[in-house]
C-alpha positions in Angstrom: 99.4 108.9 98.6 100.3 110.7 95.3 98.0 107.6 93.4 95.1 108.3 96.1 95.3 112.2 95.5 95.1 111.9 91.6 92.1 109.4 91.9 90.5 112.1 94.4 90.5 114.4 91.6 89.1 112.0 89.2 86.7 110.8 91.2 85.1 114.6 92.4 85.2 115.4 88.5 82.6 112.2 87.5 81.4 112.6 90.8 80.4 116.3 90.0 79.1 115.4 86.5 76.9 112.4 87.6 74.8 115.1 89.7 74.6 117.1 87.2 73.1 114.1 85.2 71.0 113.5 88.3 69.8 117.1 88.2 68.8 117.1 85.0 66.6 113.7 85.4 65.4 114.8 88.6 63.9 118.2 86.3 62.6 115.9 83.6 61.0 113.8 85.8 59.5 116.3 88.0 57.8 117.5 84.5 55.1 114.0 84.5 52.3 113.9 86.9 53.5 110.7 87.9 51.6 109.8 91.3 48.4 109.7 89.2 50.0 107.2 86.9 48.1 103.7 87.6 51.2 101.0 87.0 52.7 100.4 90.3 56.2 99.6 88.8 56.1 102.8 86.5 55.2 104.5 89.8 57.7 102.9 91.9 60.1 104.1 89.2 59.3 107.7 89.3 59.1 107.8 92.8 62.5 106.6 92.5 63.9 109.2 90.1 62.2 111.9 91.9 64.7 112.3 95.0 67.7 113.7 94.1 69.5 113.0 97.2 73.4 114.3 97.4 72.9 115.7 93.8 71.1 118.5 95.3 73.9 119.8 97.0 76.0 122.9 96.1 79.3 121.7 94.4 81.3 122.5 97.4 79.0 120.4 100.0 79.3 117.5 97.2 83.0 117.2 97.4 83.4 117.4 100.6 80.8 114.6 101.4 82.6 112.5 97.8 85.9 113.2 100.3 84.7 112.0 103.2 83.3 109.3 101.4 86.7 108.3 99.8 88.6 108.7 103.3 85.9 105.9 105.3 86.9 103.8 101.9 90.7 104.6 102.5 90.6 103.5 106.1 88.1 100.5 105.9 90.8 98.9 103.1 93.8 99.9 104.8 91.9 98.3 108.4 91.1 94.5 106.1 94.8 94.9 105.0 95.7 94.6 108.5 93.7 92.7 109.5 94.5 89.7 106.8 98.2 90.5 107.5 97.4 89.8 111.2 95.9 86.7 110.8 98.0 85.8 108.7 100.7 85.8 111.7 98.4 84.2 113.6 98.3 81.1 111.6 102.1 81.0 111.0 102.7 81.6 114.7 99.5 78.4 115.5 101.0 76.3 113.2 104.6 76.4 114.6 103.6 75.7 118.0 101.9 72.1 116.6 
């Protein structure tokens, strides 16, 4: 777990500046009139940019959500590592019997 604890911590830090970065689009985006624009792609774009999604939370909302995010990882791995071990046995235990 030691491994798993010190990617945690990397993984809130980047996290943590990646909304920052998303704040800071969100901002310069917000700045251009953009719905009057008449490209539909450039449009689509902004209208894109414009939500700022998780990167709106306070830091402490973010990591928790970033560790709750990393635990459903941990678990969905560790539940395809069984899983392939399992049928693994299964075809060793099919095999034997023909």
């Amino acid at each position: 777990m030691r491994i798993h604890s010190i990617f945690l911590g990397f993984q809130l830090e980047v996290g943590a500046r990646v909304a920052e970065h998303a704040k800071n689009e969100w901002e310069e985006t917000n700045k251009f009139d953009w719905k009057t624009f008449k490209d539909d792609d450039i449009r689509r774009q902004f209208s894109m940019l414009s939500v700022l999604g998780t990167a709106a939370l306070p830091a402490e909302k973010l990591d928790q959500v970033r560790k709750v995010l990393s635990i459903c990882y941990q678990i969905t791995v560790f539940a395809r590592l069984v899983e392939r071990r399992n049928l693994g046995s299964r075809y060793k235990t099919w095999k034997n019997k023909n």
